[in-house]
Each structure stands twice: as C-alpha cells, then as structure tokens.
C-alpha positions, -999 to 999 in steps of 0.1 A, spaced: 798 360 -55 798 390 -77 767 399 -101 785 386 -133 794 354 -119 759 351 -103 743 358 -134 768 335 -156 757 308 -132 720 313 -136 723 310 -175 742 278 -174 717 261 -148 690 273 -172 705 260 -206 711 225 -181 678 224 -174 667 235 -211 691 203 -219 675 183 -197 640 188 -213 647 181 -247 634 151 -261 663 121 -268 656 111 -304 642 82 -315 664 86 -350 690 111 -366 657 131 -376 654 152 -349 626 182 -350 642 214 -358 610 238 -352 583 239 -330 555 215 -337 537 182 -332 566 153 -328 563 116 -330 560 116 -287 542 152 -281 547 187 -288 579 207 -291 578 242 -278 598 274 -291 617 272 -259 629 243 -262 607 220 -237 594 191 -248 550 182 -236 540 146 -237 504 150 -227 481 119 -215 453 109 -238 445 112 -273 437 149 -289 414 168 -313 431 200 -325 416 233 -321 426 266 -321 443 282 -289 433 289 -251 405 264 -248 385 279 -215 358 257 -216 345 222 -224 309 212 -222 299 174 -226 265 168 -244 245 142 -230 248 117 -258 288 110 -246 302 115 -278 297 153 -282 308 181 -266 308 215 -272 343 236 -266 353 276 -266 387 286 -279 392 326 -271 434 331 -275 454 353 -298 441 333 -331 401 333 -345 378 326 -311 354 297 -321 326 278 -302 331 241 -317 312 210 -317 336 184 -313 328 147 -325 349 128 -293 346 88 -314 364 102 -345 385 132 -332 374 157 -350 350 192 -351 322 190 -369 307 224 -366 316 256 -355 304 293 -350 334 322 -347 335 353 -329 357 385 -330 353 387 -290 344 362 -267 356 349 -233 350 313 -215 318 317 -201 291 292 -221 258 279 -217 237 251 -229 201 241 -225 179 213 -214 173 200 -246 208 208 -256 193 226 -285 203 265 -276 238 279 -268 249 309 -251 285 323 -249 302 354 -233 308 380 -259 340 395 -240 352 433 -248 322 434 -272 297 437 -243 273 414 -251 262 375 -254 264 351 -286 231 329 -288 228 296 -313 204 275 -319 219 236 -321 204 216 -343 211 186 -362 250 188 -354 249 229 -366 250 263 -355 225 288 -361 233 323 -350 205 341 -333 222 373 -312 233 401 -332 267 397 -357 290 420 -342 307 445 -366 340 439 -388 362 470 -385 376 456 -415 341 471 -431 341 505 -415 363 543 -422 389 546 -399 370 573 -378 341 550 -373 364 527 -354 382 546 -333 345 560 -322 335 520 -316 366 520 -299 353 543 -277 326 532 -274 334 502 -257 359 518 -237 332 533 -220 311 509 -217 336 492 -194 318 458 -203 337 424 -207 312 395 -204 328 366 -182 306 336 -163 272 324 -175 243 301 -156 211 289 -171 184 286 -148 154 272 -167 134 268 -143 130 309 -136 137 311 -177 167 332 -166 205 332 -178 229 348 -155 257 369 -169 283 384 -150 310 415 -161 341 409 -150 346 451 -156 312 464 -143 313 443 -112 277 431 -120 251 404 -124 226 405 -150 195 383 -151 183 376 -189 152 364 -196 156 336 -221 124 344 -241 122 382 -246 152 393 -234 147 414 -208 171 425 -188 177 431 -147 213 440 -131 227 442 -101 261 456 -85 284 426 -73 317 451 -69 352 436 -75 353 409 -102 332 385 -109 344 360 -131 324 327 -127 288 319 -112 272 283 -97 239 278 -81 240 267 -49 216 234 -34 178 240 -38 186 269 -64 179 298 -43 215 314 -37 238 320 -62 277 316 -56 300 343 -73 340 340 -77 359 376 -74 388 376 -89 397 411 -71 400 387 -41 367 403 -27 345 379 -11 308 379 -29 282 361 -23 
C-alpha cells in the first residue's frame, strides 16, 4: 500500500471511530460546542464522557481528594492550566463552600488530627501553603507568595531566576504527628525534608531521582518513597 493510501485510510478509520463516539440525540437539539450535555460531557474532539456518579464542579486537574471524618466533607486540590485552588467541598449538597487559591501548587496535601490545619505543596514556588480550618474556612498561615502582576518587569525575570535555580518543585506530603514532623519531598531536588510542625525547622536529606509521593510504612519507622525517574528508593 503506498503512503497516501495508508494515510487516507487512517483518517477515515479515525473520523469512523470519531462517528462512532458521538452521542445519538435524544431531540433535533443537538450540542454544537463543547460542554455539559443532558447525558455527560462533550469534548472539543468530538467524544462524548458519560461518567458514573453525581458531580461537584471545580476547576481543572483535580490531583487529590481528602475525606474529612464527618463523611460529608472533603477537602480537594485543583492545580491545571486555570486558578489552582484547595476547596472544601460540601458532598450532601454538591457544592464548595470554601476555598483558598494559589499561583503554584502541585497534589501533594495534608491534614491533621483534628482536621483543623492544612498543608499543600507549593510547586515551582518552592515552598508549602499552611491553613488553619476552622468553622468550614480557610485561614492562611505560610507566606502569600508574590503577584508578578505587582512587580517591574526586571524584578520578575530576577524571581524568575530565582527559582530557576532553586531547582525546587514541592510534590508528596506526610504528617507524622506523633514525631510533630511533616514530610515534603522535591520532585527536582531529589530530596526529603522533615518540617517540624511547630517552629518550623527544617532537616533534608538527598533521595536522588524523583520523588514524587511518600507513605509510612507499619509501626511508622520506614518511610516508602515513589521515583518517578524509575529509581528504586526506599
């Protein structure tokens, strides 16, 4: 078969499969642009999503979901193209009923006994977001980071570079309350950092690779690290 055969046949399989995928409509109303539809979600390409369950809408790339222990809570990250958000999410009525935003952030997130303080990876910025929770509400207690938005164009290209540097991008986090630690790892650095939860002090240690996520193993005394450079650490 020559190449402009072989590639005519490709495209038709793919607009038959495209076909395929489409929703039937239910009436002469058929959705026109992406969206919600009366059965799902339509996507720009054409595909058609009919997930299970009912939904709470967020904003984009949900990484992590943590239920709070009254069942009807629970706390969820979004940290994709639009603003990154930690969000208290009401799970009776379907809807979020607080929420703290960040410029940077990535999935790692961690809650307390009590359920009454929050941590979440900062991402590119380097470090960690801390909230208090109380009475269904954020309280910010780590540092705002800065809005380039409020600086001279030569001050961010030198935060820029700044970060560049550092070579930081915050990734899994573990509470251990018990040794009043929280465990952060940098998915850049190739490290482990142990904070201590009331002063802040920090120790680090050199994993190598990637380290993306982290899980105390039985009795607490080893902790298990994932490498996402496909390094084994332990």
């Amino acid at each position: 078969m020559t190449r402009p055969a072989a590639t005519l046949l490709a495209a038709l399989i793919g607009w038959t499969v495209l076909a395929a995928d489409k929703p039937t409509p239910k009436s002469g109303d058929k959705p026109t642009l992406p969206g919600p539809t009366e059965t799902g979600f339509l996507l720009p390409n054409g595909w058609h999503l009919t997930p299970a369950g009912r939904h709470v809408e967020i904003s984009d790339l949900p990484l992590n979901i943590h239920p709070l222990k009254d069942g009807k809570h629970a706390l969820v990250t979004t940290n994709g193209f639009n603003q990154h958000s930690v969000s208290l999410v009401d799970l009776a009525d379907g809807k979020v009923v607080a929420a703290e935003r960040a410029r940077q952030s990535w999935f790692g997130l961690a809650v307390s006994r009590a359920e009454d303080r929050v941590w979440w990876s900062g991402g590119g910025n380097g470090f960690l977001h801390e909230f208090d929770l109380k009475d269904g509400t954020f309280a910010r207690k780590s540092k705002t980071e800065i809005d380039p938005s409020q600086l001279k164009p030569e001050d961010i290209l030198k935060l820029a570079d700044e970060l560049a540097k550092k070579k930081s991008f915050k990734s899994g986090l573990l509470l251990d309350e018990g040794r009043g630690a929280l465990y952060s790892l940098d998915i850049n650095a190739g490290t482990i950092a142990a904070v201590s939860v009331d002063d802040g002090k920090t120790t680090t240690g050199t994993l190598g690779g990637r380290p993306y996520d982290v899980a105390r193993g039985p009795g607490g005394h080893l902790l298990y690290v994932s490498d996402w450079a496909g390094k084994q650490v332990l």
